[in-house]
VOGU-3710 file (C-alpha; in Angstrom, 3 decimals, decimal comma):
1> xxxxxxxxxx> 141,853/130,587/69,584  142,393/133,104/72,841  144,985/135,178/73,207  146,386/137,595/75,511  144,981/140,740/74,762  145,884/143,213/77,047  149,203/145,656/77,547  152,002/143,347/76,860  154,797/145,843/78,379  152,913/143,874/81,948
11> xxxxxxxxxx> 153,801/140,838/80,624  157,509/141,525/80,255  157,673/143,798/83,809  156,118/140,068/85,467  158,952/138,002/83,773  161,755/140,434/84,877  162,869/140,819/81,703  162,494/142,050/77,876  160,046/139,675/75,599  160,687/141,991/72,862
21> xxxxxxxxxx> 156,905/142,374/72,225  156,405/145,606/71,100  159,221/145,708/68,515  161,615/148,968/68,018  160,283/150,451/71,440  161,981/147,447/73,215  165,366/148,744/72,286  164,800/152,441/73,371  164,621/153,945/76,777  160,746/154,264/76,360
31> xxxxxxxxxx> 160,244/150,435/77,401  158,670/149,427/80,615  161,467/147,601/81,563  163,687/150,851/81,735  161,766/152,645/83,686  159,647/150,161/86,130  161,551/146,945/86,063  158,800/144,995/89,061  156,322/143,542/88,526  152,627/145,451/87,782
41> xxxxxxxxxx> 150,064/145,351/90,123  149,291/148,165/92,919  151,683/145,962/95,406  154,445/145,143/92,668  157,393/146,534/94,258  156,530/145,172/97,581  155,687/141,437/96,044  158,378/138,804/97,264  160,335/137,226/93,850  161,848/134,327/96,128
51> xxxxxxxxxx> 161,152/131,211/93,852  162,376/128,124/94,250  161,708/124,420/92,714  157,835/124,532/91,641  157,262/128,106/91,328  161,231/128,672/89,269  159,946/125,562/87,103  156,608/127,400/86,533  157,712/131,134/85,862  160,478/129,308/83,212
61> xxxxxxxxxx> 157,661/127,804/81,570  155,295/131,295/81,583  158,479/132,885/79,919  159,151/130,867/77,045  154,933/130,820/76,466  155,196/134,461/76,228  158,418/134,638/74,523  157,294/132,897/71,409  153,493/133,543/71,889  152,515/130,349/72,322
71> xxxxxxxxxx> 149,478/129,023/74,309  149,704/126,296/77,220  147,815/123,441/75,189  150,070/124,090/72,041  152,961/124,619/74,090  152,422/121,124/75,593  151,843/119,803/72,555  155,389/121,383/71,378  157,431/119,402/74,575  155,795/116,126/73,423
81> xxxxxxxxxx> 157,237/115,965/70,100  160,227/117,269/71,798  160,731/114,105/74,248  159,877/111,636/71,122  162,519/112,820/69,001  166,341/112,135/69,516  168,833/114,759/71,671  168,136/116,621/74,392  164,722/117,409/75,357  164,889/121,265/75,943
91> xxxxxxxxxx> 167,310/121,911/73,087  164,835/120,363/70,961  161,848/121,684/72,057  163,885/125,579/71,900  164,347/124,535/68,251  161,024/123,855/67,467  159,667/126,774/68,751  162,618/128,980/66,533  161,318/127,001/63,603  157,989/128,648/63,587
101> xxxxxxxxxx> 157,833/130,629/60,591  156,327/133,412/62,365  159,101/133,417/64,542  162,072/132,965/61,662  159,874/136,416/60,034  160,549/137,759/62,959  164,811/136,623/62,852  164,604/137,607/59,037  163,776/141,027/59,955  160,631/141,240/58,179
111> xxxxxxxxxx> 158,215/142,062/61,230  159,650/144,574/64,259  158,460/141,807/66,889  156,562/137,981/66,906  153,286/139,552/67,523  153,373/141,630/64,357  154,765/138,332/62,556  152,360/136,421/63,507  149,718/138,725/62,556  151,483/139,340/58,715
121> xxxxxxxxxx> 151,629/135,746/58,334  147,628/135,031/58,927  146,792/137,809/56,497  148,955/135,634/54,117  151,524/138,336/52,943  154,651/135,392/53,002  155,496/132,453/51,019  157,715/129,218/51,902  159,679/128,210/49,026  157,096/129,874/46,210
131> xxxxxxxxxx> 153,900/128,386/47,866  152,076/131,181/50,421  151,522/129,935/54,024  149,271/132,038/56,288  149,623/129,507/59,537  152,433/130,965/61,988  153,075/127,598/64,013  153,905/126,215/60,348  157,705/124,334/61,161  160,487/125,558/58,455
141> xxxxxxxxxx> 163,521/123,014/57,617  166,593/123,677/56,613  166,696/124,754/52,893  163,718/126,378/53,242  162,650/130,052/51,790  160,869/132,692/53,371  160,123/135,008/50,628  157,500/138,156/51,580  154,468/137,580/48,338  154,895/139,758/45,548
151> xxxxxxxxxx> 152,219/141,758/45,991  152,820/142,855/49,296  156,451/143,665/48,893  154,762/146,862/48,628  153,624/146,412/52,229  154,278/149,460/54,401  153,927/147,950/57,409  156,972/145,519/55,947  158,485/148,306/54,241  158,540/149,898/58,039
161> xxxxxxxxxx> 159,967/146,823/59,629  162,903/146,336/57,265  164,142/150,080/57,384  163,699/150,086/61,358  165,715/146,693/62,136  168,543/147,204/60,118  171,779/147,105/61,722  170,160/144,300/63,921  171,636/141,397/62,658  170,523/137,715/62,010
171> xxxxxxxxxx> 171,322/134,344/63,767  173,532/132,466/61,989  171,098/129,455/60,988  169,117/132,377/58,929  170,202/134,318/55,635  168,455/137,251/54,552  168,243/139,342/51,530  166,306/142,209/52,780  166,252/143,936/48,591  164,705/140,225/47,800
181> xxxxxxxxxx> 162,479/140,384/50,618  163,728/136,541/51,311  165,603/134,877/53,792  166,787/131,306/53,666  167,494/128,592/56,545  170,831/127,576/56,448  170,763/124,633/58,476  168,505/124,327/62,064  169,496/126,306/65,033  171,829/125,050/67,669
191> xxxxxxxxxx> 171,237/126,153/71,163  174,148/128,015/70,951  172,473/129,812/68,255  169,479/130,290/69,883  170,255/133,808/72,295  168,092/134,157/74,988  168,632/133,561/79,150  166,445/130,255/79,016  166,713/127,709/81,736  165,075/125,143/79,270
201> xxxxxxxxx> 165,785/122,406/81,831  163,201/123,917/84,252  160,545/123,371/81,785  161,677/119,595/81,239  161,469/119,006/84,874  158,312/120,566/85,563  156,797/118,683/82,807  158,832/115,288/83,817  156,762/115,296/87,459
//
């Protein structure tokens, strides 16, 4: 499957704000953000941001794909089980996308950033309660644990990621035991759980036309 390839610090300098794609270096004055916060291109700081209905609707939609990594056929796929199941369409389809279990690596503290998740989890170095899953769009419940294999507890990459994200904290649907190299999901997330400046009601209109 294609995916974006290229420097990712232009992907968060076109959404206006931090993806958190590049792990540690998002939270130090070294990101992109800090020093060139418009958007790349040789006529970024003289392009126009003045979006409204389609285009507000759109960029929404290009965030939350970026965000969690997600391409537009999957995504799609993603707001359709959304709209079939009960509650509100963009709270559900924001939970969905938190369930991925590259994602919940990435809450647990076990990767520095989604990317690197993702990429740990198809090299098969995590298990969901005792059996090893290597697809990151696999959907955790509650109950579930996210334990990192046995034989790569010894993992520096994870080693890395553990040490460097401590002190970051967890959201409250998640428990982790970073010396067990597990976490467990309390219950689902709520959207009050779920922390990021998301206007998930853009994407449910654009997709309602």
């Amino acid at each position: 499957m294609a995916r974006y390839s290229g420097p990712v610090c232009r992907l968060c300098r076109r959404e206006g704000m931090k993806l958190f794609l590049k792990g540690e270096r998002c939270y130090t004055e070294k990101c992109a953000i800090e020093k060139r916060n418009f958007p790349p291109g040789q006529h970024g700081k003289r392009r126009a941001q003045k979006l409204a209905g389609y285009g507000l609707q759109l960029r929404e939609k290009q965030r939350v794909k970026r965000i969690y990594g997600v391409l537009e056929d999957q995504f799609r796929l993603y707001f359709e089980n959304a709209e079939r199941q009960r509650g509100i369409t963009g709270e559900v389809l924001l939970q969905l996308l938190e369930r991925r279990l590259d994602n919940v690596v990435y809450r647990l503290g076990l990767a520095t950033s989604r990317p690197q998740a993702r990429e740990l989890v198809r090299h098969g170095h995590f298990a969901v309660n005792g059996k090893k899953v290597d697809i990151p769009s696999f959907l955790v419940k509650g109950g579930d644990v996210v334990m990192v294999r046995e034989r790569s507890q010894k993992n520096v990459t994870i080693q890395h990621a553990i040490e460097e994200v401590k002190g970051r904290g967890v959201p409250e649907w998640l428990q982790v035991q970073p010396e067990k190299f597990e976490g467990r999901i309390v219950s689902l997330p709520t959207r009050a759980m779920i922390n990021l400046p998301i206007q998930e009601q853009l994407i449910v209109e654009l997709y309602s036309k």
